[in-house]
N, C-alpha and C positions, 0 to 999 in steps of 0.2 A: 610907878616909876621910882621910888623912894625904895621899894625893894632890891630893884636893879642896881642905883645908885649904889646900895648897901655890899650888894654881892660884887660890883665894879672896884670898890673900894676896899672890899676883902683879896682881889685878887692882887692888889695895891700892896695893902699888907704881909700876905705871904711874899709874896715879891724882897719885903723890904726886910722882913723876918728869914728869909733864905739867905740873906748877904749883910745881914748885919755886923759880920764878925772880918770881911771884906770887900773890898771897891767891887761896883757891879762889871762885869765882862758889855763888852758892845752890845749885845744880844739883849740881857736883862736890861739894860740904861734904857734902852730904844723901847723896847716894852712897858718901863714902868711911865716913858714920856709917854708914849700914846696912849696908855690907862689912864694918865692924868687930863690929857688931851680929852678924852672921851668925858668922863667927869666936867672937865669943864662945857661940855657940847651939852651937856644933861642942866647943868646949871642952868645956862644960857637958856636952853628950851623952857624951862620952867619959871626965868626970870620975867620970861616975856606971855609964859604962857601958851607956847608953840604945840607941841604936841604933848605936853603933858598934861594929864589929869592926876590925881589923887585916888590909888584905888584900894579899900581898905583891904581883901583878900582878894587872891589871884584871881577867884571864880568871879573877879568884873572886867576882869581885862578880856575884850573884845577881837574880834578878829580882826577889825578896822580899828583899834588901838595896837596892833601889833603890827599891821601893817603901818602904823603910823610910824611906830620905834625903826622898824625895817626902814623906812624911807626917809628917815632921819641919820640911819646909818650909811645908805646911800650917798645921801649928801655931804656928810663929811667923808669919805671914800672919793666921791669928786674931788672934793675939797685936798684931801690928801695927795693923790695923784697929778694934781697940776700943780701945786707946791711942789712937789720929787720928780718933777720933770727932768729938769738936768738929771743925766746919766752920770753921778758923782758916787763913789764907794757908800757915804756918808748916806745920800737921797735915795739908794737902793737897800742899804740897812734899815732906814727912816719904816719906806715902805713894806719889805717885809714884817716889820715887826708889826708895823698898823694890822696887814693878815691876818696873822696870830692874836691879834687882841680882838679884829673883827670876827674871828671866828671864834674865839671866848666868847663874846658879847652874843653874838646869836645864838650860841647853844642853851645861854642865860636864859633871852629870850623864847625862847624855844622852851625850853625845862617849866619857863609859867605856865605854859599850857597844858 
């Protein structure tokens, strides 16, 4: 998960490395929140011990570890969607960008294997 984190947090940094010379547009803002957002969902899993373990190289991460990150992502995806319920400019920006970063995030996932 430490690896994930890592690459989560690279995506973080390009982000802030593409617009450091200017204010972010709605798009990148909304994106680097929900990157931060996700980071913190990682935190949290691991503070408590939720679905994270410790894996020193890829070849231990499991099929049922990866279902686990998968069903972690699920839940903040609820989680996201009934927060951006109102149909507000703002809550449908929110939401798209969440997409875009859940679909980063699972490719991540996906590339450890």
């Amino acid at each position: 998960m430490d690896e994930l984190r890592i690459k989560v947090e690279q995506l973080i940094e390009d982000l802030e490395n593409e617009t450091a010379n200017r204010n972010m547009n709605d798009l990148e803002e909304g994106r680097y929140k929900t990157l931060c957002e996700v980071l913190d969902l990682i935190d949290e899993q691991m503070k408590w011990g939720g679905i994270v373990k410790e894996f020193r190289n890829t070849d231990e991460i499991t099929k049922e570890d990866l279902e686990k990150m998968y069903n972690a992502i699920v839940k903040f995806d609820n989680y996201i969607s009934s927060a951006t319920r109102k149909p507000t400019d703002e809550n449908i920006g929110l939401y798209e960008h969440w997409i875009d970063c859940r679909y980063d995030i699972e490719n991540l996932i996906v590339s450890e294997r």
